[in-house]
C-alpha positions as CSV (number, residue, x, y, z in Angstrom):
1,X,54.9,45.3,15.4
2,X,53.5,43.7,18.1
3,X,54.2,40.2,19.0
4,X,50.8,38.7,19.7
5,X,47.3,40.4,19.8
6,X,44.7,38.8,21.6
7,X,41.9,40.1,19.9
8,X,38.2,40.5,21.6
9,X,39.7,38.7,24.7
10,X,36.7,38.7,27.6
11,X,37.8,40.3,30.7
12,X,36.7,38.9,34.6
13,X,34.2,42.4,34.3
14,X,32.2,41.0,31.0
15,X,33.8,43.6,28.6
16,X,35.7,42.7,25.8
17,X,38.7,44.1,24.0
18,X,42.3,43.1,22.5
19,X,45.3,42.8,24.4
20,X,49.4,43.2,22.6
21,X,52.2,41.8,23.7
22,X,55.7,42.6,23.1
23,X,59.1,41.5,24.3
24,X,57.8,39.5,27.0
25,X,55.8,42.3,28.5
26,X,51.9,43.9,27.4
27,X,52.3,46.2,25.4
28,X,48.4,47.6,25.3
29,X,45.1,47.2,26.2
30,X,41.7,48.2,24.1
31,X,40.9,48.4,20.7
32,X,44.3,47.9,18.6
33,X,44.6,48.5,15.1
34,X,48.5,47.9,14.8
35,X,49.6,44.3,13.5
36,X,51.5,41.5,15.5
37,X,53.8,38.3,14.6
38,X,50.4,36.7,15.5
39,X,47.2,37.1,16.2
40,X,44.3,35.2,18.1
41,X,40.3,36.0,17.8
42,X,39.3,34.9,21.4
43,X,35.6,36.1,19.7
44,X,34.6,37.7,23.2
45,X,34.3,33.7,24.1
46,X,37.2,33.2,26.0
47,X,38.1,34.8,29.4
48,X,41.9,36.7,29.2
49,X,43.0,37.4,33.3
50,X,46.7,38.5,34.6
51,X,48.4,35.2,34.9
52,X,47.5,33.4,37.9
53,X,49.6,33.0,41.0
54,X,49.6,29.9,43.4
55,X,50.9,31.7,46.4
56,X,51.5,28.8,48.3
57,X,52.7,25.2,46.6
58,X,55.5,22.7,47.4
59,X,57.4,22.0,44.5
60,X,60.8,21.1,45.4
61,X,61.7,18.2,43.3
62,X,63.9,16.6,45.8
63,X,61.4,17.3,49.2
64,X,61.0,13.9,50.8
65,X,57.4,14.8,52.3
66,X,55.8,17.5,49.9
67,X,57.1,17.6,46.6
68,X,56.3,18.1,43.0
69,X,57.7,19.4,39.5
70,X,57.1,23.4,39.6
71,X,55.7,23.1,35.7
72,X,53.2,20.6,36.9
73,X,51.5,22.8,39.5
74,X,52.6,25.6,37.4
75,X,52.5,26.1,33.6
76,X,50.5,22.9,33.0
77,X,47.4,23.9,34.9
78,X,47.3,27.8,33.6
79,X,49.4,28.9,36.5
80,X,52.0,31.5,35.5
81,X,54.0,31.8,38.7
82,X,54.4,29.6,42.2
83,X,55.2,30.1,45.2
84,X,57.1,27.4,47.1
85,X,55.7,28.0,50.9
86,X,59.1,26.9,52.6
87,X,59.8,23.6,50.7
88,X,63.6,24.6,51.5
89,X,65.6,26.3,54.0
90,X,68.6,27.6,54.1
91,X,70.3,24.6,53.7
92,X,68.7,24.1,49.9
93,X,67.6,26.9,48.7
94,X,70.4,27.1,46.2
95,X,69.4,23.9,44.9
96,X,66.3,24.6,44.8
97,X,67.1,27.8,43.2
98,X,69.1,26.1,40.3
99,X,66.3,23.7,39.3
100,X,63.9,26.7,38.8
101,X,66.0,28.2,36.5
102,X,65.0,24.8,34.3
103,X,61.1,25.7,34.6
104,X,58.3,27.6,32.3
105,X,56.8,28.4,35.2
106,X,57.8,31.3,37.1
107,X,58.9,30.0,40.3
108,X,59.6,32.3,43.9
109,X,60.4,30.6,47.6
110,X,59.1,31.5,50.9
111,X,62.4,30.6,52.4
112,X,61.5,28.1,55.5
113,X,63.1,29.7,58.9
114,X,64.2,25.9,59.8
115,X,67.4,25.7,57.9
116,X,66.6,21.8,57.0
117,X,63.2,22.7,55.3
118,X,60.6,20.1,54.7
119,X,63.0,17.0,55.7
120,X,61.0,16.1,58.4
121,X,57.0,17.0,59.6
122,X,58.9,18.6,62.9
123,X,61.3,21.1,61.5
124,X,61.0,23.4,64.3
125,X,61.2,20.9,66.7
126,X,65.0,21.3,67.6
127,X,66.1,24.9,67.6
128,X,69.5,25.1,66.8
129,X,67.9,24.7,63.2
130,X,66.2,27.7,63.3
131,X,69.9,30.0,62.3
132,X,68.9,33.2,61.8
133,X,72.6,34.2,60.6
134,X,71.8,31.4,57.8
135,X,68.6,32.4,56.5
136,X,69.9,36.1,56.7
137,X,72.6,34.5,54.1
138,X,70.4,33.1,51.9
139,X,68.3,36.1,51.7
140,X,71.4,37.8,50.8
141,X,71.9,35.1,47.8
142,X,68.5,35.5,46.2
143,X,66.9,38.7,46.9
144,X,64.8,37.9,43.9
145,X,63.9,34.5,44.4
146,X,63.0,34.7,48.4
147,X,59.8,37.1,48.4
148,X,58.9,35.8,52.3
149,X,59.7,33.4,55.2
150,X,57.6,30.8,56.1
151,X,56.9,29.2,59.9
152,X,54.3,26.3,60.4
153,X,52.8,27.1,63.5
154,X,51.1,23.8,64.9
155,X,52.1,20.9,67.4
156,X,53.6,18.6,65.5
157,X,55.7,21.2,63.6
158,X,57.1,23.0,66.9
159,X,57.3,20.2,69.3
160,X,57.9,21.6,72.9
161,X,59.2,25.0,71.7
162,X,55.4,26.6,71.2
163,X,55.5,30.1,70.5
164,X,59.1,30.3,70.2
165,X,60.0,29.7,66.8
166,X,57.6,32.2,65.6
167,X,59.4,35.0,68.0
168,X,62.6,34.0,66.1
169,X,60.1,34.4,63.0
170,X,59.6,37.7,63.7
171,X,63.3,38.7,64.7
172,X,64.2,37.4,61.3
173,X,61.7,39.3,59.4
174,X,63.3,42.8,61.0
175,X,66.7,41.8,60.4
176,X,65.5,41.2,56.4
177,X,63.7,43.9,55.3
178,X,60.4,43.2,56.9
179,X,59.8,40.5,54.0
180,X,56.4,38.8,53.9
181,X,56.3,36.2,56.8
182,X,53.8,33.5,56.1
183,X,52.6,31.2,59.2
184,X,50.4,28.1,58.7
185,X,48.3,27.2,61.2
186,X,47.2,24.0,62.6
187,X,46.3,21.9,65.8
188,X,47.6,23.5,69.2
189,X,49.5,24.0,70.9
190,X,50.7,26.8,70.2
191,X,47.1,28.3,71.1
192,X,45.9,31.0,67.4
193,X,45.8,33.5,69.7
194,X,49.0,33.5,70.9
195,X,49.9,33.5,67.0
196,X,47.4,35.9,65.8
197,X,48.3,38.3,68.6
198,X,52.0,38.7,67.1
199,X,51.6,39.1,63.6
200,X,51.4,42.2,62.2
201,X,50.8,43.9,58.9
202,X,51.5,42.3,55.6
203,X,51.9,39.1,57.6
204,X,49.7,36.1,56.3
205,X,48.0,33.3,57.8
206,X,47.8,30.5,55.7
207,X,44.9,27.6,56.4
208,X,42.5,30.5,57.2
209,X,39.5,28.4,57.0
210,X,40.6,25.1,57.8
211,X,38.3,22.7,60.3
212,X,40.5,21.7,63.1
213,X,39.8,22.9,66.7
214,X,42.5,25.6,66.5
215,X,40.8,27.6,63.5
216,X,39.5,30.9,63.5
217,X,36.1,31.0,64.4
218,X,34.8,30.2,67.5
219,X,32.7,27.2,69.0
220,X,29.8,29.2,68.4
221,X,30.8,30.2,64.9
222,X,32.2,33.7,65.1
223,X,35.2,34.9,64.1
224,X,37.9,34.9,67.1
225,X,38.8,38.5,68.8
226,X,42.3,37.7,68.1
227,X,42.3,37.6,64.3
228,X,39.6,40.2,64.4
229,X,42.3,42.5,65.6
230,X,44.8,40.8,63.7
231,X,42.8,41.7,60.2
232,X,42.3,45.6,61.5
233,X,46.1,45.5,61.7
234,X,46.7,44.5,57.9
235,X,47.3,40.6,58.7
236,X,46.2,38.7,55.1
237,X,44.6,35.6,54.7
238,X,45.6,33.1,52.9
239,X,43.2,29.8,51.8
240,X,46.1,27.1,51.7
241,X,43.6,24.7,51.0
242,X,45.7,21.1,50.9
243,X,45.5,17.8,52.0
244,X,43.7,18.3,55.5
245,X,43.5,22.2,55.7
246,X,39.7,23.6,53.8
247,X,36.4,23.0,55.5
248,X,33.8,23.8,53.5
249,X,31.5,25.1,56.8
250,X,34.1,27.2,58.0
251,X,34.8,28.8,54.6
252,X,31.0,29.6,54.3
253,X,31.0,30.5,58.0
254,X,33.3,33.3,57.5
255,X,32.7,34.4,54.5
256,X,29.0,35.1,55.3
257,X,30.5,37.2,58.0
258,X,32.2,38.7,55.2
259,X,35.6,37.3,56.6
260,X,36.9,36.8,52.7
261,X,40.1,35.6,51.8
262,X,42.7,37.8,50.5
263,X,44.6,35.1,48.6
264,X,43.0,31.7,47.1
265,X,46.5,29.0,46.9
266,X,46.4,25.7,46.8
267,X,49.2,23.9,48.8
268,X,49.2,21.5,46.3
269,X,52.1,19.0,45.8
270,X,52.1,15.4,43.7
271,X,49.9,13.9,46.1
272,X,47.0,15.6,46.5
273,X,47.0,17.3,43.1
274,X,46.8,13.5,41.8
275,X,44.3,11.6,44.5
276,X,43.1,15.2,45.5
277,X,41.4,16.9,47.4
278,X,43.3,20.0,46.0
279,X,44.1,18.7,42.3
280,X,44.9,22.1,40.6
281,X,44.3,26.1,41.7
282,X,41.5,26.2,39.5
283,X,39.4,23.4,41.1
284,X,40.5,25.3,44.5
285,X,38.9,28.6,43.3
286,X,35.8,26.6,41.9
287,X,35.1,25.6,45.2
288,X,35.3,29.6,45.9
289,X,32.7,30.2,43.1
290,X,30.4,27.9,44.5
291,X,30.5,28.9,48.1
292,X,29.6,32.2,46.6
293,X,32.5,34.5,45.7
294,X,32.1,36.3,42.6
295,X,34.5,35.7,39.6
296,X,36.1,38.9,39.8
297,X,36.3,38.3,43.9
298,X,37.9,34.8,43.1
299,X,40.6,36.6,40.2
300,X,41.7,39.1,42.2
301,X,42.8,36.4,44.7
302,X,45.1,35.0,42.6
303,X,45.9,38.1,40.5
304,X,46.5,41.6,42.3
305,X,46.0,40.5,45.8
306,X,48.5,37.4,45.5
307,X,51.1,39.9,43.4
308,X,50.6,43.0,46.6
309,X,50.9,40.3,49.1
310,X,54.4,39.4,48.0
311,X,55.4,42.6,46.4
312,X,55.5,40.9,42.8
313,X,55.2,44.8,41.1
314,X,55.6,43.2,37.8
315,X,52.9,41.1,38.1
316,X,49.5,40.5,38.8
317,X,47.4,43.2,36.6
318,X,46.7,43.5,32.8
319,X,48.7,46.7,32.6
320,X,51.0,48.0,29.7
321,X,54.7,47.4,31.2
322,X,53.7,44.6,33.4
323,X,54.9,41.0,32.5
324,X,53.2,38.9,29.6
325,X,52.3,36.3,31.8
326,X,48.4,36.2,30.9
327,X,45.2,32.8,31.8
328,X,43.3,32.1,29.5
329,X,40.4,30.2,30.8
330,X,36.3,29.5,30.2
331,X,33.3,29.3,32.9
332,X,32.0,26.2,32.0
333,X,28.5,24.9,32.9
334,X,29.5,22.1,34.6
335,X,27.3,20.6,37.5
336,X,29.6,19.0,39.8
337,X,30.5,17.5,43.8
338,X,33.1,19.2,45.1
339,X,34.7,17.7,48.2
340,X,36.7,19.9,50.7
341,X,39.8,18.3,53.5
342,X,37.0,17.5,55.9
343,X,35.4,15.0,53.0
344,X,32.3,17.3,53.0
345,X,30.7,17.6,50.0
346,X,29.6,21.1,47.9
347,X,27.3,21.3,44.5
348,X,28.8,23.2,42.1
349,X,27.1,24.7,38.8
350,X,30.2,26.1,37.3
351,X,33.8,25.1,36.8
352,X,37.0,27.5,35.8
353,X,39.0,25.8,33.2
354,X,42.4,27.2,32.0
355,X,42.7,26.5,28.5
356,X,46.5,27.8,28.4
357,X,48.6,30.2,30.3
358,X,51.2,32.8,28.5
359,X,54.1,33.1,30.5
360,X,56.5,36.2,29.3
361,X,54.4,36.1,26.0
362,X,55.0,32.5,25.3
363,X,52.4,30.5,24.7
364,X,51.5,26.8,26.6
365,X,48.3,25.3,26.1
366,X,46.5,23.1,28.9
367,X,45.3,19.7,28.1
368,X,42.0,20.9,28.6
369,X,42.6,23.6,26.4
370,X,43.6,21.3,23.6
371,X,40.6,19.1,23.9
372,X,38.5,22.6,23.5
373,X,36.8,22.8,20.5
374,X,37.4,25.6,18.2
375,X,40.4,27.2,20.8
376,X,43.6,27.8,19.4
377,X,46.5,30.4,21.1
C-alpha cells in the first residue's frame, strides 16, 4: 500500500495523471489502481512538479549581514531544498550544519572559501582567511552537506586582492573533487572577463543578469566574448536575483539573444524576502514567466537543472526512486507590477503560487494554499 496517491495531479506539460509515494521516496507515475494510507483528487486543477530548489539563499540563522530561518525561505514558500550560497565558512559550517538538522526544509551549503563566511561585506579582503587546508577539512566533515564552494567576485568583496581569491577558488576546487564552484559577480574590479575567462565547466555564475556596469552584455547590448566562450565551455548561469542584483532590461536583453538562464534562485534572506524585491522563489520565477520563459522553461530551472548543477541525483525529477519532495502550485490569473533590483517595473498576467510543498512525502501546506478554496493535501 502506497502512502499517498496524488490522483489526476497536472504536470508543467498539461497532461494529467496520479503520482504514489512510499517511504519517503515516489513510488510511481501514471494511472494507479493500487490504494494508499491517503489519497488526494488534485482533479487535473492543480499543478504537481519535483520539489523546487532555491539554489542560492542565505539562511544561516546566526549571519550578521544575510540571514534567515532555512523553513522560511524553504518549506513555507513550496521550496523543498536550499541552498545556502556561502552563508558560512569553514569556521561555521558545523554550526550551521547542526541547525539544519532542526529544519523541514532540506538544507545544502556552498561552503564560502573565506573561512569567516558572511561576517563582514569584505571577506576576501585579507587573505590569510582564504585557508585552503581549512575548507579542505570541512569538506571532509560534510561530504553531503557541502555540494559547492562559493567566491563573491566584486570590489568590495576582494578589496586589493582582485583576481586572486578566485585563483585560490580554483586550486581549492581541484584539491576537492572538482565540486561545483559558484562565483557572484558584481562591480569591478576584478574586470568579468578576467573572471569569466577562468571558469570552466560546471562552474556557475551567479547574478547573470544583473544591471551594474560589470554585467554581461555589453554597452551596446550584446552578450560579452568572454562569457560567450565561457557558456561553450559548460559555465552555468545562475539568476541570483536579490537585493540589488536582477535588471529587468538585461534579463530581456539576453534572453532574446537566447542567453537563458540555467538556474532561477533567489538569494533571498529576511530582508528582502519581507520589504522585497525578491520575497519568495516563486515571485522570482514569475518575473521569468512574464519576461517570456515558458512554464516548463521556468520548472526546469528550479527542478532538473538546479538538481544536475549540484549533483543532487536524488532529486529534481518526478521519477520512481527519487525523493518524495514534490510543489504543488496553481497559475493564477493574476495581473500584476513586478519590480526588479534596478526599481524597474514589469506587467505581469500570471502569478505561480505554491499551495504546499511535500518534502520526503510529508505534507506542509503554504499559507496561500490554505486560503485556496476547495485545496486540501
Amino acid at each position: 500500500m502506497y502512502d499517498l496517491l496524488l490522483r489526476r495531479a497536472r504536470l508543467v506539460d498539461d497532461t494529467v495523471g496520479d503520482i504514489a509515494l512510499k517511504d519517503g521516496k515516489i513510488a510511481a507515475l501514471g494511472n494507479i489502481q493500487q490504494p494508499a494510507a491517503k489519497t488526494v483528487d488534485l482533479r487535473g486543477e492543480y499543478y504537481v512538479s519535483a520539489g523546487w530548489i532555491d539554489s542560492h539563499v542565505h539562511c544561516y540563522p546566526k549571519s550578521p549581514i544575510y540571514h534567515d530561518e532555512p523553513d522560511s525561505v524553504g518549506i513555507a514558500t513550496g521550496v523543498t531544498t536550499v541552498v545556502d550560497a556561502g552563508s558560512t565558512g569553514a569556521d561555521d559550517i558545523d554550526d550551521f550544519y547542526t541547525l539544519t538538522r532542526e529544519a523541514a526544509t532540506e538544507v545544502y551549503a556552498l561552503l564560502n572559501i573565506s573561512r569567516v563566511g558572511l561576517i563582514a561585506q569584505n571577506e576576501l579582503a585579507n587573505m590569510a582567511n582564504v585557508d585552503a587546508d581549512a575548507v579542505k577539512q570541512a569538506v571532509k566533515r560534510h561530504p553531503n552537506f557541502i555540494v559547492g564552494l562559493k567566491a563573491r567576485m566584486s570590489s568590495s568583496v576582494v578589496g586589493e586582492n582582485g583576481i586572486t581569491p578566485l585563483e585560490c577558488a580554483k586550486a581549492m576546487q581541484k584539491e576537492n573533487g572538482d565540486l561545483p564552484l559558484m562565483v557572484h559577480i558584481g562591480n569591478n574590479p576584478p574586470d568579468l572577463d578576467e573572471i569569466a575567462e577562468r571558469l570552466t565547466a560546471g562552474d556557475i555564475i551567479t547574478h547573470c543578469y544583473n544591471g551594474k556596469p560589470n554585467r554581461i552584455l555589453t554597452p551596446g547590448g550584446e552578450l560579452r566574448a568572454s562569457i560567450t566562450r565561457a557558456l561553450q565551455r559548460g559555465v552555468r548561469l545562475d539568476v541570483g536575483h536579490g537585493t540589488a542584483s536582477l535588471s529587468f532590461a538585461v534579463a530581456q536583453r539576453a534572453i532574446s539573444l537566447g542567453i537563458l538562464p540555467h538556474t532561477i534562485s533567489s538569494d533571498i534572506y529576511c530582508r528582502n524576502r519581507i520589504n522585497g524585491p525578491v520575497y519568495s522563489l516563486a515571485n522570482v520565477m514569475s518575473k521569468f514567466l512574464a519576461i517570456g520563459m515558458t512554464l516548463p522553461q521556468v520548472i526546469d530551472c528550479v527542478t532538473a537543472n538546479a538538481a544536475d548543477g549540484l549533483n543532487l541525483k536524488s532529486k529534481g525529477r518526478l521519477e520512481p526512486g527519487l525523493d518524495a519532495d514534490l510543489t504543488l502550485f496553481t497559475l493564477r490569473r493574476q495581473p500584476t507590477v513586478l519590480v526588479d533590483a534596478e526599481n524597474d517595473s514589469l506587467q505581469a498576467e500570471k502569478l505561480l503560487v505554491p499551495l504546499a510543498a511535500i518534502r520526503a512525502g510529508k505534507g506542509y501546506v503554504t499559507e496561500q494554499g490554505s486560503a485556496e478554496r476547495d485545496f486540501d493535501l
